[in-house]
Backbone as numpy.savetxt, mean C-alpha at the origin, in Angstrom:
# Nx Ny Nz CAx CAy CAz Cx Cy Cz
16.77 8.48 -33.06 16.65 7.74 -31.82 17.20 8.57 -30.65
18.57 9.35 -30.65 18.96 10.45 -29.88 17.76 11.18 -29.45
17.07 11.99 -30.48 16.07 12.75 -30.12 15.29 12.25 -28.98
14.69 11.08 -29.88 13.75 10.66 -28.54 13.84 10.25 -27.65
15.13 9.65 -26.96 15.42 9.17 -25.88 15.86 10.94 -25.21
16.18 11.82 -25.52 16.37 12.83 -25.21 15.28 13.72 -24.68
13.95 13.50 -25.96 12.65 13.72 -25.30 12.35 13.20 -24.09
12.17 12.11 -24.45 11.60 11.46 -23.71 12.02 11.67 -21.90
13.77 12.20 -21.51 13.90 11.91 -20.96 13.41 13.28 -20.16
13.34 14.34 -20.86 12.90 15.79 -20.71 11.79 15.82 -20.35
10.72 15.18 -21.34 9.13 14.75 -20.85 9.08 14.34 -19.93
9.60 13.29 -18.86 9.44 12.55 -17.81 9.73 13.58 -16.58
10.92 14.17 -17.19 11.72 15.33 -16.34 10.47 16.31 -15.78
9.84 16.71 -16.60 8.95 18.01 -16.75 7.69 17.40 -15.79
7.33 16.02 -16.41 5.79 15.38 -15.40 6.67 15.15 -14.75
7.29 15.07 -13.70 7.84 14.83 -12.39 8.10 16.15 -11.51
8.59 16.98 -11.98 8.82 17.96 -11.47 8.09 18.73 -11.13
6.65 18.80 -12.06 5.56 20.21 -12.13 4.29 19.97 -12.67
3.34 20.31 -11.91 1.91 19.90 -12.43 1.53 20.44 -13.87
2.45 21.02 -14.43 1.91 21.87 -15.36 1.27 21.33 -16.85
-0.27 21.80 -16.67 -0.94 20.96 -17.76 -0.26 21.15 -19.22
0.27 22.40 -19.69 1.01 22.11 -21.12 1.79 23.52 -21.00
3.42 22.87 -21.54 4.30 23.64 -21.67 4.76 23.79 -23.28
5.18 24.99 -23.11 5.97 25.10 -25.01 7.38 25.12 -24.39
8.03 24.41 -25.39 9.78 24.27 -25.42 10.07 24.42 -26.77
11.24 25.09 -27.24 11.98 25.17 -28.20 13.16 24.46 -28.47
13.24 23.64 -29.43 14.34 22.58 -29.96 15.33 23.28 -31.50
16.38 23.00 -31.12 17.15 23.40 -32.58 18.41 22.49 -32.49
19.08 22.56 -33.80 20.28 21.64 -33.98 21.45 22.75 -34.60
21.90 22.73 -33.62 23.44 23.34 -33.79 24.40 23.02 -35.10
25.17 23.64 -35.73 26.38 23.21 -36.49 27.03 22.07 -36.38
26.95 21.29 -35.18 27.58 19.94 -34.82 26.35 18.57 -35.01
25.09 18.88 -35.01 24.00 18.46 -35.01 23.74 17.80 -33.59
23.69 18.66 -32.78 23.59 18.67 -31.69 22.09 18.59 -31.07
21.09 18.42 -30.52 20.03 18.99 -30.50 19.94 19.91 -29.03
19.39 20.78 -29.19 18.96 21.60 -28.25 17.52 21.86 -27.61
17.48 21.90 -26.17 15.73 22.11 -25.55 16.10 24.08 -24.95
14.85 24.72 -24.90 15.11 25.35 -23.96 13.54 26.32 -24.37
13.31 27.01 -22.72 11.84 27.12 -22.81 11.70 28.74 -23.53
12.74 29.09 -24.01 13.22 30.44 -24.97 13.65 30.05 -26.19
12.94 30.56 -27.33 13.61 30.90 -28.39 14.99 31.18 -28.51
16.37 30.76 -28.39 17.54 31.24 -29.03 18.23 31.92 -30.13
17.51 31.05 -30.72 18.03 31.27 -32.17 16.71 31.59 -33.65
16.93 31.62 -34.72 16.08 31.83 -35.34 15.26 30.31 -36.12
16.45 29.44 -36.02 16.11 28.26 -36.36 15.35 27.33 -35.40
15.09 28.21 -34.20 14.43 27.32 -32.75 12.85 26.77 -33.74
12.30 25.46 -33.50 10.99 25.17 -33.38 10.30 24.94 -32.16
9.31 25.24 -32.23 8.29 24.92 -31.30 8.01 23.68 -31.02
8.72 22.74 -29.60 8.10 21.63 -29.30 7.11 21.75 -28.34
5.37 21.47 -28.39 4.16 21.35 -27.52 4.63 19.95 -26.62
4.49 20.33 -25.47 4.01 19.09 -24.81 2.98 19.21 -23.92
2.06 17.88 -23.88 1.20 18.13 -23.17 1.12 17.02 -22.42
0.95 17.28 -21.40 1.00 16.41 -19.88 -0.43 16.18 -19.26
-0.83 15.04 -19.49 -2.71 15.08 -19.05 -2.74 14.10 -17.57
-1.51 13.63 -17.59 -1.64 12.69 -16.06 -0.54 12.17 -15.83
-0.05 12.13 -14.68 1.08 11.34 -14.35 1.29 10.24 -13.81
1.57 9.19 -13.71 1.22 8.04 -13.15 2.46 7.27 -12.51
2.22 6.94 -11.45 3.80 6.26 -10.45 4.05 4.83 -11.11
2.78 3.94 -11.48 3.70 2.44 -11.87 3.93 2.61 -13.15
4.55 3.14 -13.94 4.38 3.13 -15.66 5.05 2.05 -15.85
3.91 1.28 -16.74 4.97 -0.18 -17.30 5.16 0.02 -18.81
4.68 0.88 -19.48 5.02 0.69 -21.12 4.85 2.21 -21.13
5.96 3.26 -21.85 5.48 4.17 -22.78 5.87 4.38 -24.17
5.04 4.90 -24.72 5.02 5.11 -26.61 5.11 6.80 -26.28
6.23 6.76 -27.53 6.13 8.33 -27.78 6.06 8.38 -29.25
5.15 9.00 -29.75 4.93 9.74 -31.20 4.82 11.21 -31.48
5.89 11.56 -32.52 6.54 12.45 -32.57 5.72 12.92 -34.16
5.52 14.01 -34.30 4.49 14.56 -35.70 5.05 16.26 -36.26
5.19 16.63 -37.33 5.91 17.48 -37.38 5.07 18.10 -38.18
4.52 19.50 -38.04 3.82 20.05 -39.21 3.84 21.84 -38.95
4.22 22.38 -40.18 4.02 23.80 -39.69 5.61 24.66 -38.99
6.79 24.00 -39.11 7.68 24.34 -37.85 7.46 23.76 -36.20
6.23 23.34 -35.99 5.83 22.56 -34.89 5.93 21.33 -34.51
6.66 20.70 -33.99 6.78 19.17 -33.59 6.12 18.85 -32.29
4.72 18.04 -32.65 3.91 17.66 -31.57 4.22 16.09 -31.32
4.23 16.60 -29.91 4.61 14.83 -28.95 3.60 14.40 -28.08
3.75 13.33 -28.34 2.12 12.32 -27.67 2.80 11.46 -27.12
2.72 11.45 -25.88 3.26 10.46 -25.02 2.11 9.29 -24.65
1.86 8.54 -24.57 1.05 7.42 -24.20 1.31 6.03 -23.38
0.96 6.19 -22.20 1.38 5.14 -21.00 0.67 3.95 -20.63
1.15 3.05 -20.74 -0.16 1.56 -19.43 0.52 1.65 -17.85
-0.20 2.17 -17.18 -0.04 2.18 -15.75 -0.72 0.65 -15.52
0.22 0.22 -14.21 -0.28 -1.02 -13.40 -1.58 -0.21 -12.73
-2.49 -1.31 -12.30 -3.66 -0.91 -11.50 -3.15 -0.31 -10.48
-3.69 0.51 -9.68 -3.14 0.62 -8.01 -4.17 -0.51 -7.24
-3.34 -0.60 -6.45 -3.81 -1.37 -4.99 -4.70 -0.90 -4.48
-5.75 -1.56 -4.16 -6.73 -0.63 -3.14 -6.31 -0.73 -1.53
-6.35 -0.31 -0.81 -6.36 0.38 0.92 -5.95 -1.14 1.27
-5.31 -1.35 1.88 -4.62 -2.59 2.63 -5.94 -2.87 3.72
-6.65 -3.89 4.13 -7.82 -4.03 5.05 -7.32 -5.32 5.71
-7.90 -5.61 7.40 -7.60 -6.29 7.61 -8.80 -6.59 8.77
-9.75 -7.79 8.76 -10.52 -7.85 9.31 -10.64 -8.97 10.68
-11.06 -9.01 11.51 -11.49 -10.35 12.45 -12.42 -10.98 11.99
-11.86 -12.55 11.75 -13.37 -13.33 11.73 -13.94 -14.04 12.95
-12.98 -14.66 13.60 -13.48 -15.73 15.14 -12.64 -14.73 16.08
-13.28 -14.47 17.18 -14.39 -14.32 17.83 -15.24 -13.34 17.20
-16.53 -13.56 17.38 -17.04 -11.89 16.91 -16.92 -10.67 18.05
-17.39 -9.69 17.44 -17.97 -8.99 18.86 -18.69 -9.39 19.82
-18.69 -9.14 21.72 -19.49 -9.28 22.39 -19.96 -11.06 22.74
-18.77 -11.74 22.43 -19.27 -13.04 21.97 -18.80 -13.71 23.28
-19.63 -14.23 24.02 -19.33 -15.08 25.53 -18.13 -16.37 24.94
-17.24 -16.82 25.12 -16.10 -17.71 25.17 -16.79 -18.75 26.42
-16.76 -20.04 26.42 -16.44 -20.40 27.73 -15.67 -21.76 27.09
-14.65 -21.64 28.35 -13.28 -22.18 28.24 -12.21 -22.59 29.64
-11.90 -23.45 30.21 -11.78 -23.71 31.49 -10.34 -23.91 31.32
-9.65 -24.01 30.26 -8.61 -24.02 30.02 -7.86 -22.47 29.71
-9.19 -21.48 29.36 -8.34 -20.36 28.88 -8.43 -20.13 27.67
-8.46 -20.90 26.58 -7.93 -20.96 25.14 -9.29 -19.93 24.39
-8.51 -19.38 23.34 -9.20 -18.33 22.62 -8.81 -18.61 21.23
-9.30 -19.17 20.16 -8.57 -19.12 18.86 -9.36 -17.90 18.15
-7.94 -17.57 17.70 -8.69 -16.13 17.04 -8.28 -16.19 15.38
-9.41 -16.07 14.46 -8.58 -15.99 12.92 -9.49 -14.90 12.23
-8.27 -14.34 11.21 -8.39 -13.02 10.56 -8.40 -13.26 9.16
-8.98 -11.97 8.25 -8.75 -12.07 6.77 -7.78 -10.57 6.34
-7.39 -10.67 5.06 -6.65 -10.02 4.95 -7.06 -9.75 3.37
-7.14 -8.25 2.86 -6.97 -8.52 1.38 -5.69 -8.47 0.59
-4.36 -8.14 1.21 -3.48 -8.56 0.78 -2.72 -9.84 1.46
-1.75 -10.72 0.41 -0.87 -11.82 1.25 0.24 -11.37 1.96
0.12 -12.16 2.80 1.54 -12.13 3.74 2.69 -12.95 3.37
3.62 -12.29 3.45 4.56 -12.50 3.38 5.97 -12.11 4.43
7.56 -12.34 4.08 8.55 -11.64 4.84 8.09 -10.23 5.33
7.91 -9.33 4.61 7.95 -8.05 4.94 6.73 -7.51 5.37
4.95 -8.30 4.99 3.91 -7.96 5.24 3.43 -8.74 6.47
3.08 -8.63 7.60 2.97 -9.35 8.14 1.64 -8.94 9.60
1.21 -9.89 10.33 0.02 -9.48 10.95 0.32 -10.28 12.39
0.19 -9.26 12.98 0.36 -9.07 14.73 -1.01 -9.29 15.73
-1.09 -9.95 16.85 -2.34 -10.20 17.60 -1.85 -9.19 18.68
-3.07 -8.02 18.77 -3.16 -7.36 20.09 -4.02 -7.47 21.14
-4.18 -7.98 22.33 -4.89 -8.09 23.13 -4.90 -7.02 24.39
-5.78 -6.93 24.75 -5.97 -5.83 25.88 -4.64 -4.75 25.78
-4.91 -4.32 24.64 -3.30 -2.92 24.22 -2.46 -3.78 24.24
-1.56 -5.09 24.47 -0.27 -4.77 24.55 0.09 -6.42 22.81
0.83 -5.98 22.40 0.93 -7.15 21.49 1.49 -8.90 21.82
0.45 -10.07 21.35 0.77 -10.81 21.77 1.45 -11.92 20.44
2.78 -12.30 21.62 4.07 -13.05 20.28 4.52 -11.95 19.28
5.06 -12.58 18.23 5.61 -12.61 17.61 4.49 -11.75 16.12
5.06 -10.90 15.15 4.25 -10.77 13.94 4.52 -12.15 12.93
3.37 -12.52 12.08 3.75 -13.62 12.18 3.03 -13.43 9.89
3.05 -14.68 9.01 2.51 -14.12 7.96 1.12 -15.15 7.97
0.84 -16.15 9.07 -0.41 -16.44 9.33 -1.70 -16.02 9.87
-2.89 -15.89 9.56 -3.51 -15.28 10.20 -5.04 -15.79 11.19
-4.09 -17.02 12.23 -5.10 -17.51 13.30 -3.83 -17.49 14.44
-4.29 -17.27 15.64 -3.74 -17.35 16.52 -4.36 -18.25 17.65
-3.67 -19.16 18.77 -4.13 -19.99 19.60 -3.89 -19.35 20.87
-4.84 -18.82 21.55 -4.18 -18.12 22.80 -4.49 -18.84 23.73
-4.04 -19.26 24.93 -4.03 -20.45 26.36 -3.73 -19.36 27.36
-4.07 -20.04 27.87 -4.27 -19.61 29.78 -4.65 -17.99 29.59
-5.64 -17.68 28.93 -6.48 -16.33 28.88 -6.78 -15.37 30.51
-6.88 -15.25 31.31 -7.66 -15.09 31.90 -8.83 -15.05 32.39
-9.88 -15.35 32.71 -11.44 -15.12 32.68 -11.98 -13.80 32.76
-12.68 -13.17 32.44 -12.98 -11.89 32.37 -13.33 -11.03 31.12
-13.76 -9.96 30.33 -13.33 -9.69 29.52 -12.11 -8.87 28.65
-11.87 -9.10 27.65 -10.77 -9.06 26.73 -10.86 -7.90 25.02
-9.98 -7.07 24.99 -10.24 -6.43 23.50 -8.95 -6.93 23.23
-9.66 -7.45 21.73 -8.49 -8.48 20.97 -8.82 -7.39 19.21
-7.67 -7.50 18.41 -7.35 -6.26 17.93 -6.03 -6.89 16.74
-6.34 -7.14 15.27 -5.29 -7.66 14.91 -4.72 -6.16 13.84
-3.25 -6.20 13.91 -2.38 -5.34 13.22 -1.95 -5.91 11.69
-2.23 -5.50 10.66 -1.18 -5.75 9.48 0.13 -4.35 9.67
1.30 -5.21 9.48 2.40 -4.85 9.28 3.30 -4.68 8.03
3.79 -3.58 7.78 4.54 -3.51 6.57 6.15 -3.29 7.32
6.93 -4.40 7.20 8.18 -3.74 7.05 8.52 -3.16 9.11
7.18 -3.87 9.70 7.24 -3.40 11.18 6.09 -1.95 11.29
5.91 -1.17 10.35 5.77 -0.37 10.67 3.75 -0.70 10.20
2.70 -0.30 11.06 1.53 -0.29 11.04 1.13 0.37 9.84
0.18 -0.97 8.46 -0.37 -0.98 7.67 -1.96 -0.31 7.61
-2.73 -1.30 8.65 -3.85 -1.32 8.75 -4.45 -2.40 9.94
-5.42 -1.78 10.39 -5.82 -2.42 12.11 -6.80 -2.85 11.85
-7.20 -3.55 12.43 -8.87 -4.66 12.60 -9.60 -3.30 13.29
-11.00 -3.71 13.79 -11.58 -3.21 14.41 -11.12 -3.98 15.94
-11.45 -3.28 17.01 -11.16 -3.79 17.94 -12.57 -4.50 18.92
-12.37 -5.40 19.20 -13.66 -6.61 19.80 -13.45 -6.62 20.87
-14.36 -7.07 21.73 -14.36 -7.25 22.85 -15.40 -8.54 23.27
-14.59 -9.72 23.96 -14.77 -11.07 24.08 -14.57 -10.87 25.41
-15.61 -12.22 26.12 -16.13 -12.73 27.59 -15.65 -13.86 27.34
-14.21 -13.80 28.49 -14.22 -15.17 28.81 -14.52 -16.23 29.96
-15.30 -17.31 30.43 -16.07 -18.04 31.29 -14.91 -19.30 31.52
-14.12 -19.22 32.46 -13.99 -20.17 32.97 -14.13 -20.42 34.68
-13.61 -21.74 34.82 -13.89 -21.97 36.30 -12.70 -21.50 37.47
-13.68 -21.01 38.30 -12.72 -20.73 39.15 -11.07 -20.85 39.95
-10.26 -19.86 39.63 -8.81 -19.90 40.26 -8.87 -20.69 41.13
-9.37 -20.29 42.25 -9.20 -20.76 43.78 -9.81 -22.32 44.06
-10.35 -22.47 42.80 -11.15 -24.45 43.47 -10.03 -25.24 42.34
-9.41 -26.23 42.51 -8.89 -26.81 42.01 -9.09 -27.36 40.71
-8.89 -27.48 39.79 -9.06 -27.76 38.12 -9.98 -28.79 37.84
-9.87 -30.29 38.61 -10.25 -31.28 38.66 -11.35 -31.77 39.76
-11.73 -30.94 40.82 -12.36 -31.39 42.06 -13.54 -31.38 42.22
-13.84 -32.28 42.61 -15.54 -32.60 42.35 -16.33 -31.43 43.23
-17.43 -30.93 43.38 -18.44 -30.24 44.19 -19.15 -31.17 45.04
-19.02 -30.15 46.09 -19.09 -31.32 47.20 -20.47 -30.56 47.52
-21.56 -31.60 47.62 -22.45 -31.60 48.36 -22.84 -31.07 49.32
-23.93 -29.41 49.59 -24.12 -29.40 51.43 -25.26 -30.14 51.93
């Protein structure tokens, strides 16, 4: 059990450190029964340990090591289950579309997004409008915007990791139609 937790920890050592598709190491056991690695022959009693390294993988959730001895040669087979990886963090606009006339006398713009990952504390998705960010990052993804301006608008949503920019929407550009500043909110049109 020494051994292999000893391998093992050498094997990991070696795929971490160096691309190298297959190394020879030499193992022997001292007078104390000690075991020994080293990528030189020492002694006369050194064997040949092969290892071979075919991929390295960052989530390892299970490894098996089998150990085979034939010849003075002790061959090691390491064998891993990696978690899937994640694909590309995406983050899309659904309401408004592009180019899409708004009319709204109040201003109001509801805007909602999809996401292929969830939000949460640390993941989180930001509304940008005309460059500058509006509120708060938040882990919902519709926003209610009021008193808009009339005119048009590029609206632009951010996923956030941790604050720092995940992945961006495409950026849209929305017409908004309301009624005039200068005539009062409520006042009828007066007749010439």
């Amino acid at each position: 059990m020494k051994l292999i937790n000893l391998v093992s920890m050498l094997l990991l050592t070696t795929a971490a450190s160096a691309a190298v598709a297959t190394t020879t190491i030499y193992s022997w056991t001292d007078d104390n029964g000690v075991v020994h690695f080293s990528d030189t022959p020492d002694t006369l009693q050194a064997s040949t340990v092969e290892l071979s390294v075919t991929e390295v993988q960052h989530n390892i959730q299970a490894t098996e090591v089998n150990i085979t001895q034939a010849d003075n040669v002790e061959l090691i087979s390491i064998t891993t289950e990696a978690e899937p990886s994640l694909p590309a963090a995406t983050i899309s606009l659904l309401a408004p579309v592009h180019q899409q006339t708004i009319r709204s006398n109040d201003g109001d713009i509801k805007v909602r997004a999809v996401s292929n990952r969830k939000l949460n504390k640390k993941l989180q998705a930001q509304l940008v409008i005309d460059g500058k960010v509006n509120g708060t990052p938040q882990t919902e993804l519709t926003w209610q915007l009021t008193n808009i301006d009339r005119g048009s608008h590029q609206i632009q949503i951010q996923l956030l990791n941790n604050g720092k920019i995940l992945a961006s929407s495409e950026s849209i550009t929305v017409y908004l139609h309301r009624v005039s500043q200068a005539r009062p909110k409520n006042s009828p049109i007066q007749p010439r």
